[in-house]
C-alpha positions in Angstrom: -37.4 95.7 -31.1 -34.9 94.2 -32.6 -35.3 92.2 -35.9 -35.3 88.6 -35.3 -33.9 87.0 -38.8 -31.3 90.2 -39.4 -29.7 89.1 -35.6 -29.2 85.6 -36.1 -27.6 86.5 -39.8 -25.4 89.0 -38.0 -24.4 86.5 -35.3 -23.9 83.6 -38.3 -21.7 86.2 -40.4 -19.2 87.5 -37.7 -19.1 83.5 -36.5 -20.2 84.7 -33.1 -19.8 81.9 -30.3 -18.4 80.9 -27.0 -15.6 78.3 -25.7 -15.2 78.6 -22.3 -13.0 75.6 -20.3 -13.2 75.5 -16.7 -9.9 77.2 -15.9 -11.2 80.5 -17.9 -14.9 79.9 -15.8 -13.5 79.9 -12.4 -11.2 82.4 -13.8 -13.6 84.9 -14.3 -16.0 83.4 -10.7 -12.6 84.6 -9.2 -12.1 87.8 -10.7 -16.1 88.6 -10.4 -15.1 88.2 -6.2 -12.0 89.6 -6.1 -13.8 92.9 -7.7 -17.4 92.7 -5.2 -14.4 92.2 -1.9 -12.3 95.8 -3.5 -15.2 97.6 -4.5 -13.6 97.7 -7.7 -14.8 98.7 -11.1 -12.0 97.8 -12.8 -9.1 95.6 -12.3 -5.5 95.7 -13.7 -3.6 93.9 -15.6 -1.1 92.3 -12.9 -3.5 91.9 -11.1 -5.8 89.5 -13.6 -2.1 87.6 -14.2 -1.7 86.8 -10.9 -5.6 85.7 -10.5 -4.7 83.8 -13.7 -1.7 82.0 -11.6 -3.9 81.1 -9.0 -6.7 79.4 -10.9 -4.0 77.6 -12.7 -3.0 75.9 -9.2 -5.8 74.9 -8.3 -7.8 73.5 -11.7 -4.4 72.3 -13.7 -1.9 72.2 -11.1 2.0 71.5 -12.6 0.9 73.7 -16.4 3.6 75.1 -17.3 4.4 78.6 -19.0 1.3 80.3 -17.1 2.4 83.6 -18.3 1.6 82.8 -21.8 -1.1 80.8 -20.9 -2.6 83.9 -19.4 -2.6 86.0 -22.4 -3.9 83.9 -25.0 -6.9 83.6 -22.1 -7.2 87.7 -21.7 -7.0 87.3 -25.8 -9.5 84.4 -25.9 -12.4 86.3 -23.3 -11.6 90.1 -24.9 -12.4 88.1 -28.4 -15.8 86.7 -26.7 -17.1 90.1 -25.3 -16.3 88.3 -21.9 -13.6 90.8 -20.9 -13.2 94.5 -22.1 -10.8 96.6 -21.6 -11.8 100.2 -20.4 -8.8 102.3 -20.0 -8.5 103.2 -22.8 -4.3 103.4 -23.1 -4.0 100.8 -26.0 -0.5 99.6 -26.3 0.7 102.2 -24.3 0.7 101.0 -21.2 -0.8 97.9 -19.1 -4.5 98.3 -19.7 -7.4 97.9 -16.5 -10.2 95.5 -17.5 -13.6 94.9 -16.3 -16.0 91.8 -17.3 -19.0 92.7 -19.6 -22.7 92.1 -18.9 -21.9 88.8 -20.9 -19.2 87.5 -18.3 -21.5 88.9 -15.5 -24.4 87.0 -16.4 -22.7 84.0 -16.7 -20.9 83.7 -13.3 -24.3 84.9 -11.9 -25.6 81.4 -12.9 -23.3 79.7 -11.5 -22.9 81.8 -7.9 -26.8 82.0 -7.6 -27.6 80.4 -5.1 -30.7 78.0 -6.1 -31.1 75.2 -3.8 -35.0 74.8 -3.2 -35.9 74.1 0.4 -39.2 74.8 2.0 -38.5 77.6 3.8 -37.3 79.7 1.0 -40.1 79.3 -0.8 -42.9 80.0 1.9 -41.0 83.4 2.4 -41.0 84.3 -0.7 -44.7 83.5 -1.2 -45.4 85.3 2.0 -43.4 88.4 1.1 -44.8 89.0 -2.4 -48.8 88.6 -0.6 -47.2 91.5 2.1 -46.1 93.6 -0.7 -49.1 93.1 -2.9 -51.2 93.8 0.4 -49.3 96.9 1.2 -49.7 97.9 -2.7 -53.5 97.3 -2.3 -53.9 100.2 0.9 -51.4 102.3 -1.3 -53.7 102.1 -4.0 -57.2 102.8 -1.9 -55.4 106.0 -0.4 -53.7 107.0 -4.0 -55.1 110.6 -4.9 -53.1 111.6 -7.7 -51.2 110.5 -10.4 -47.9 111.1 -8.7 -49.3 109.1 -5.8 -50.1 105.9 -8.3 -46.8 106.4 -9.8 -44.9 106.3 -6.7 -46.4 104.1 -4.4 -48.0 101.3 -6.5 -46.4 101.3 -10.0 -42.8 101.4 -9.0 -42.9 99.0 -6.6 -44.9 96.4 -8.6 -42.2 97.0 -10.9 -39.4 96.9 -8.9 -40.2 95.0 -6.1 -42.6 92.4 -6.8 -40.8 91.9 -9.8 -37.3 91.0 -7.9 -39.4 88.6 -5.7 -40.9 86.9 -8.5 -37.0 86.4 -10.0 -36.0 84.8 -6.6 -39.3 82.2 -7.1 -37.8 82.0 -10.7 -34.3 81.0 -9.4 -36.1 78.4 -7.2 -37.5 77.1 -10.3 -34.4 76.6 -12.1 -33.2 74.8 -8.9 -35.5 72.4 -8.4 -34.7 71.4 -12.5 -31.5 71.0 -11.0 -32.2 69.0 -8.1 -34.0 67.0 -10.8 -31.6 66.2 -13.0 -28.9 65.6 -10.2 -31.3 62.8 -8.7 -31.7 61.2 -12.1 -27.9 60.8 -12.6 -27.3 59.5 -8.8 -30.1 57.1 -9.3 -28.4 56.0 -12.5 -25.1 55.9 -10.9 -26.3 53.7 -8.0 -28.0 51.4 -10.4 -25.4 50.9 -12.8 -22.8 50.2 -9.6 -24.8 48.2 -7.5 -27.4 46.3 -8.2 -29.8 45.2 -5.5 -28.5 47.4 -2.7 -29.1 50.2 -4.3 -32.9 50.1 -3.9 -33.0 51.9 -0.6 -30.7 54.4 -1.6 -32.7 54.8 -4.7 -36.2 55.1 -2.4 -34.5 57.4 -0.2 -34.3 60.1 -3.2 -37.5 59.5 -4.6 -38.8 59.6 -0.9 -37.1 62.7 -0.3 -38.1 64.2 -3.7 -41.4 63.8 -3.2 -41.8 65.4 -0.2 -39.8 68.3 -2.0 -42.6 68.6 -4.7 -45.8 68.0 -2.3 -44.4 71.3 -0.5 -43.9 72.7 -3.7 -47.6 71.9 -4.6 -48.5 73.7 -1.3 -46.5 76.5 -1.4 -46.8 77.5 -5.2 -50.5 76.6 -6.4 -52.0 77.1 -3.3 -50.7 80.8 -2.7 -51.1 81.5 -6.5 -54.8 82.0 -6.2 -54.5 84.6 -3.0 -51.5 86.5 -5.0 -53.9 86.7 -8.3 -56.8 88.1 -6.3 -54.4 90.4 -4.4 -53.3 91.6 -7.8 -57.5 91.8 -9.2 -58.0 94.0 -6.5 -55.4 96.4 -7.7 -56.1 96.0 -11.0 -59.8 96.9 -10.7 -58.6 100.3 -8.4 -56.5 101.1 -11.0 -58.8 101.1 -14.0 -61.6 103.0 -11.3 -58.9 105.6 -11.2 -58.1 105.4 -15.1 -54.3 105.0 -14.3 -52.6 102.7 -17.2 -49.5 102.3 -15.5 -50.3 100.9 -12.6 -53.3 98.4 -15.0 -50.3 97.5 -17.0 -48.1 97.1 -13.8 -50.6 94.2 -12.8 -50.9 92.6 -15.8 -47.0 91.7 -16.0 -47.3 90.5 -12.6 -50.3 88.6 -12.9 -48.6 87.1 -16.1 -45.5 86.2 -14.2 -47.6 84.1 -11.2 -49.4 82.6 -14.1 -46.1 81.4 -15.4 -45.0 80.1 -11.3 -48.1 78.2 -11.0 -47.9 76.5 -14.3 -44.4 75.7 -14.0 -45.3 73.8 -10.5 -47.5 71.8 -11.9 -45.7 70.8 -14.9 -42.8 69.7 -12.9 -45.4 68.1 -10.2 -46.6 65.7 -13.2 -43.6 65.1 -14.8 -41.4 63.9 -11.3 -44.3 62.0 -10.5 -44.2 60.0 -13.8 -40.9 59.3 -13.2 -40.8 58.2 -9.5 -43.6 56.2 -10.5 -41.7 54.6 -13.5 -38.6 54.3 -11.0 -40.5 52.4 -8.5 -42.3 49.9 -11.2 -39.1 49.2 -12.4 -37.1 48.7 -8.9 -40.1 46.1 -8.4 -40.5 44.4 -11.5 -37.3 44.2 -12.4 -34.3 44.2 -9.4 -35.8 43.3 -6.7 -37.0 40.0 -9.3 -33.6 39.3 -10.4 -30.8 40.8 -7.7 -28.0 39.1 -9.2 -28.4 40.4 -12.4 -28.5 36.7 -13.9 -31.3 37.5 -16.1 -30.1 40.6 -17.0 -26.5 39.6 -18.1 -27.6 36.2 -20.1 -29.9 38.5 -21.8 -26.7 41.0 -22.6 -24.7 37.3 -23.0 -27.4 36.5 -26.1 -27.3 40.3 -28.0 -23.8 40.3 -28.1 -23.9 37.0 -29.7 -26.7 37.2 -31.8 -24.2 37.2 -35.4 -22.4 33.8 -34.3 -25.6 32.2 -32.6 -28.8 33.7 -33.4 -32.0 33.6 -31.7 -36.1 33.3 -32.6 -39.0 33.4 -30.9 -41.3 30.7 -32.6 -45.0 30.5 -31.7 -47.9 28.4 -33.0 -51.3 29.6 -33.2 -53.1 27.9 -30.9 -57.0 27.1 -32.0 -59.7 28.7 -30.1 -61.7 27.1 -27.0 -65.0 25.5 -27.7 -67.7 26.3 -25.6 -70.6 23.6 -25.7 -73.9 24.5 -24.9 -77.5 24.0 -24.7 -79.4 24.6 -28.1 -82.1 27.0 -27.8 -85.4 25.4 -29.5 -87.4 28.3 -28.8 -89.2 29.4 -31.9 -88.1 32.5 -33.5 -91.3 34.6 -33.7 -91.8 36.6 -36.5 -91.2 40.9 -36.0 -94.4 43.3 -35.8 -94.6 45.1 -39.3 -97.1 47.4 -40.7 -98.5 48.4 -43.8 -96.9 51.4 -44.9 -99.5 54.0 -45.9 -99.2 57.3 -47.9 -99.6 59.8 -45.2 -99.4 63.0 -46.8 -102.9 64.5 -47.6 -103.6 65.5 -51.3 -103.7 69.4 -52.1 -107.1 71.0 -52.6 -107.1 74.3 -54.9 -108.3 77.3 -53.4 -109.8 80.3 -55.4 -107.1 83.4 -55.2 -108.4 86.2 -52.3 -110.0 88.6 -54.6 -111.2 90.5 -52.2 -107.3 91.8 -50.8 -106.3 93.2 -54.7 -109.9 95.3 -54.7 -109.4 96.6 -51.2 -105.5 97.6 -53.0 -107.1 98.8 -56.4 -109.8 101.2 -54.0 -106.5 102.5 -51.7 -104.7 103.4 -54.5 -107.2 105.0 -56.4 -108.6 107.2 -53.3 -104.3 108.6 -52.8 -104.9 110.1 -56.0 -105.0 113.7 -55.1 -105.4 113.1 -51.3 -103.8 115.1 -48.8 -104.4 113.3 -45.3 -104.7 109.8 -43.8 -108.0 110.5 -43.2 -108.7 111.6 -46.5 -108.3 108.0 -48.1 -109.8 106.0 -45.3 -112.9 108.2 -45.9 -113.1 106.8 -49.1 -112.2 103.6 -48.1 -114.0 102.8 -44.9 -117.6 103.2 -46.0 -117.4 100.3 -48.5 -116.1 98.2 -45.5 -118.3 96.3 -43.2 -118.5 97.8 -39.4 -116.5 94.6 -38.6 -113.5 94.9 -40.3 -113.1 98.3 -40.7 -110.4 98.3 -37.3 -108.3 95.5 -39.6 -108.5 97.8 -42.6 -107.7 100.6 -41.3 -104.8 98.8 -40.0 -104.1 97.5 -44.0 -104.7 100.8 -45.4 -102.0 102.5 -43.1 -99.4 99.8 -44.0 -100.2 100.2 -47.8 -100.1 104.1 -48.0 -96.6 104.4 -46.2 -95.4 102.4 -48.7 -97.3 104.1 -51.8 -96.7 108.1 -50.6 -94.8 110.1 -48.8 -96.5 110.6 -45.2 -95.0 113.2 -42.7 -96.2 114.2 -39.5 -95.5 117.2 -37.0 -94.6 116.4 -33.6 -98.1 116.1 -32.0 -100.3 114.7 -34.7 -104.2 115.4 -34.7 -106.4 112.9 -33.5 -109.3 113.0 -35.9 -112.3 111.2 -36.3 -113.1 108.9 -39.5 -116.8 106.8 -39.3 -116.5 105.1 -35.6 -113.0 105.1 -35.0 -110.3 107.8 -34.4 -106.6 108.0 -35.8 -103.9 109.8 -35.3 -103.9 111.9 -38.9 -100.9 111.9 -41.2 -100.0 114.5 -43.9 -98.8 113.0 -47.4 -96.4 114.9 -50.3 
């Protein structure tokens, strides 16, 4: 990947930039045709001067010295990496030209075709949920490797991916059928004042019904195309193909992007017809001739010669007569507070714990067993507690030795109970 800060100190040391007017744009719109219609990969040089002519006559009609005004434009776009030159001749002999990716891309934008209707959208919905249902069989039936390669991974990257573009193209046409309807509404506005109400309802009327089919075609069908696509997913990871897993992802990242896009623009056009609509009430259809409005304008632009204050006086607050309440305040329920923490008695330390210790260490000296020690132990124990002790004196000797025990241990009787025998270093 390409390093981020070294780029943009490249592009600021060569001065990189574009200046494009609109005779050089439908210049190159024209050559861009003029090469799909030929099946041409390259043009020549008459030919770009007489293309050259013919924008000239349509966008600045009555220029004069087109000829020259034609090279410094060849200059101008080979300078921009619009235009290259790819016969390689030099100065020998008229050259043959070809636009670059850069030119290409550009008159794409602008010959794209990206008006939003209904229609165009619930194909393209319905298309991708065919593919990714076709995809899904493919995948069920997929044996091999080369069967996940060529029947789900290329075509979630190829084909799903071009449908997802033409949803993407819809998008950036429904921002321009946004901004167009905010500058007519503008326009209308500013021209004319009061009749331009209806006019101004009929966009936001028809704009609306635009985005509530938007709302049902994109976030609706967003949840089917993510299952689709989970489904896929989850037989691709069953068959341990990363591909195809990764495939999904990109997709599934994409239709995340579609659905969060829809309702972005859904919240913000609905702000703004709603804004649109208070103000058509609150503030044309309350003054249509635009009195208010222009003695307002009349008093700004005067404000140095004659200016103007808003003076206020505080008004003092409303009294409120009332009854008086003579009901006697009675007094809160208290109690005495009490120390309620009982005092601490002394107890005598457990004497009898450190000389059960003292006997359990003094019988591991030399012994060899478990059962060893608790033979010396137990009989000084009441029949009672000798199950608890036994208990203790386990604890305490694996701490104090080393026991160690074979696999099946010996069960071996000791006074009137039987343990499981351990072996001590």
């Amino acid at each position: 990947m390409t390093d981020l800060h070294r780029l943009v100190g490249s592009l600021q040391q060569r001065g990189a930039g574009l200046t494009l007017d609109t005779t050089d744009l439908c210049f190159l719109i024209v050559l861009r045709d003029r090469a799909d219609r030929a099946a041409l990969a390259s043009l020549e040089e008459e030919i770009l001067y007489d293309v050259y002519e013919q924008v000239c006559d349509l966008t600045d009609p009555g220029a004069g010295q087109v000829r020259k005004r034609a090279t410094h434009a060849l200059q101008r776009l080979r300078q921009q990496r619009l235009l290259g030159r790819v016969d390689g001749a030099g100065l020998v002999r008229a050259g043959e030209y070809a636009l670059t990716r850069l030119a290409t891309a550009i008159v794409d934008f602008f010959l794209a075709d990206e008006a939003l209707t209904r229609d165009s959208l619930t194909i393209l919905t319905r298309t991708l949920a065919s593919q990714l249902t076709e995809i899904k069989s493919e995948a069920s039936r997929a044996c091999s490797p080369e069967d996940w390669k060529v029947r789900v991974s290329a075509p979630l990257r190829i084909t799903v991916a071009d449908l997802i573009s033409g949803i993407e193209r819809r998008q950036r046409g429904m921002d321009a059928q946004q901004r167009e309807v905010r500058e007519e509404i503008g326009r209308l506005l500013s021209k004319d004042w009061f009749s331009a109400v209806d006019a101004c309802e009929d966009l936001l009327a028809s704009t609306s019904t635009t985005l509530r089919e938007l709302n049902e075609v994109l976030l609706q069908d967003t949840s089917h195309l993510q299952a689709l696509l989970q489904e896929i997913q989850d037989l691709a990871e069953a068959a341990e193909d990363l591909e195809a897993r990764d495939a999904c992802l990109r997709v599934q990242e994409q239709v995340d992007r579609v659905a969060a896009w829809g309702g972005a623009r859904l919240g913000a056009w609905s702000d703004y017809f709603q804004y649109v609509q208070h103000y058509l009430r609150s503030v044309v259809r309350l003054d249509p001739d635009r009195a208010l409005s222009q003695r307002l304008r009349d008093q700004l632009a005067r404000w140095v010669e004659s200016p103007f204050y808003l003076i206020a006086g505080q008004a003092p607050s409303a009294w409120v007569l009332r009854e008086p309440d003579t009901r006697p305040i009675r007094p809160a329920v208290t109690r005495p507070s009490r120390n309620r923490e009982s005092e601490l008695l002394p107890t005598p330390p457990d004497q009898a714990s450190a000389d059960l210790e003292d006997r359990i260490r003094s019988a591991l000296e030399g012994a060899h067993t478990l059962s060893e020690v608790l033979r010396e132990v137990l009989p000084q124990t009441p029949a009672e507690s000798r199950y608890l002790t036994t208990g203790r004196v386990a604890g305490l000797v694996a701490r104090e030795a080393r026991p160690h025990s074979d696999l099946e241990r010996p069960w071996v009787e000791v006074e009137d109970l039987a343990i499981e025998d351990w072996s001590l270093d």
